[in-house]
C-alpha distance (Angstrom), angle and dihedral (degrees) to the residues before:
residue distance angle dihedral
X1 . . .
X2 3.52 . .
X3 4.04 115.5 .
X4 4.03 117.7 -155.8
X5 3.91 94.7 -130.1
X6 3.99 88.6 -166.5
X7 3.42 87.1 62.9
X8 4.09 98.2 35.8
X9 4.03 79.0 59.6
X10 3.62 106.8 54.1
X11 3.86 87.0 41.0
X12 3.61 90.3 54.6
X13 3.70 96.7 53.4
X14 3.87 95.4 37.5
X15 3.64 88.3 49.3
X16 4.29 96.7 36.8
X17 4.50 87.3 51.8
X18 3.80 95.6 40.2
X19 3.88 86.8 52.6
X20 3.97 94.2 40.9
X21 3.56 92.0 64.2
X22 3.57 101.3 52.8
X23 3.52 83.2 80.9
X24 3.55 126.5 101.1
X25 3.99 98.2 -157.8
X26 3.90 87.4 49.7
X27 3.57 93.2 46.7
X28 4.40 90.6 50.4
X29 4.02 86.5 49.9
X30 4.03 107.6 36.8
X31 3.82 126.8 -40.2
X32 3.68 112.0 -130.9
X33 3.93 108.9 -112.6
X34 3.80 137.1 -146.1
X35 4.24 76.0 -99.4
X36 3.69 83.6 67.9
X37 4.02 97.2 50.2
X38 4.09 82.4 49.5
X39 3.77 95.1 50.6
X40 4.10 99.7 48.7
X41 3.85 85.0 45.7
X42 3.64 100.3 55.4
X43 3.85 95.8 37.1
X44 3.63 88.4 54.2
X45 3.67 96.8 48.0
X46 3.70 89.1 48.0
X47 4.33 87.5 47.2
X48 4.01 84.2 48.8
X49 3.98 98.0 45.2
X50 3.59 83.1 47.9
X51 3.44 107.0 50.3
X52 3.99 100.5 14.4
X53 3.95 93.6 -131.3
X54 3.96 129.0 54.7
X55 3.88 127.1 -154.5
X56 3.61 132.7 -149.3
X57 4.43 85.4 -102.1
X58 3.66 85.1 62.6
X59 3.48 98.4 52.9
X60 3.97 95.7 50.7
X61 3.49 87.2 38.5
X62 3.51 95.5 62.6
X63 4.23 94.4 38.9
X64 3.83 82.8 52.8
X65 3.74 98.1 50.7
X66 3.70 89.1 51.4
X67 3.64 92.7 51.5
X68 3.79 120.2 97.4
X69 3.91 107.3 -111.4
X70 3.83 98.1 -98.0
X71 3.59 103.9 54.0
X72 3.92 92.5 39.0
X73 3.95 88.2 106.4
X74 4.08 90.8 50.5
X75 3.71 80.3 50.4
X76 3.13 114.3 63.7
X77 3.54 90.2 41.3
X78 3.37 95.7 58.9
X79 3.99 88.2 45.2
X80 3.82 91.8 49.9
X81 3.92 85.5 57.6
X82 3.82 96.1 41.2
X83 3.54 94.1 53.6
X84 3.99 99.2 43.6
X85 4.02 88.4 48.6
X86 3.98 86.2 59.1
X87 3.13 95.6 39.9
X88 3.91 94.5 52.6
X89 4.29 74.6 46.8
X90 3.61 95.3 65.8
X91 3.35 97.2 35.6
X92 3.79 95.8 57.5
X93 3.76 92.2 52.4
């Protein structure tokens, strides 16, 4: 099965902001911003042009690196789960 990783990418960081700001804590210290959603995307386009395949590290990676320092831990959490829920997605279809 072939997966569009363009589109697994601006899912991700759609999905990965929209679910960041849910949260109160996040929302005391810095709510992520449609700046955010733009960042992830191109760093991961860049990761995938570069090395022709992204893994799940890459994705948190990048929605942690985006992250202001004291919500990085809530971060990649919520990355971890944003990326296994599409991935369990795709994998369905």
């Amino acid at each position: 099965m072939q997966v569009d990783t363009h589109a697994l990418i601006g899912q991700f960081a759609a999905d990965f902001v929209a679910s960041f700001r849910e949260l109160e804590k996040v929302k005391e210290i810095a709510a992520p911003s449609t700046r955010q959603s733009i960042a992830i995307a191109r760093l991961l386009s860049a990761k995938y042009i570069k090395n022709r395949e992204l893994l799940e590290a890459d994705f948190v990676d990048a929605a942690v690196v985006t992250s202001y320092p004291r919500v990085q831990k809530i971060a990649e959490e919520i990355a971890k789960d944003t990326i296994r829920k599409l991935a369990k997605q795709n994998t369905s279809n």
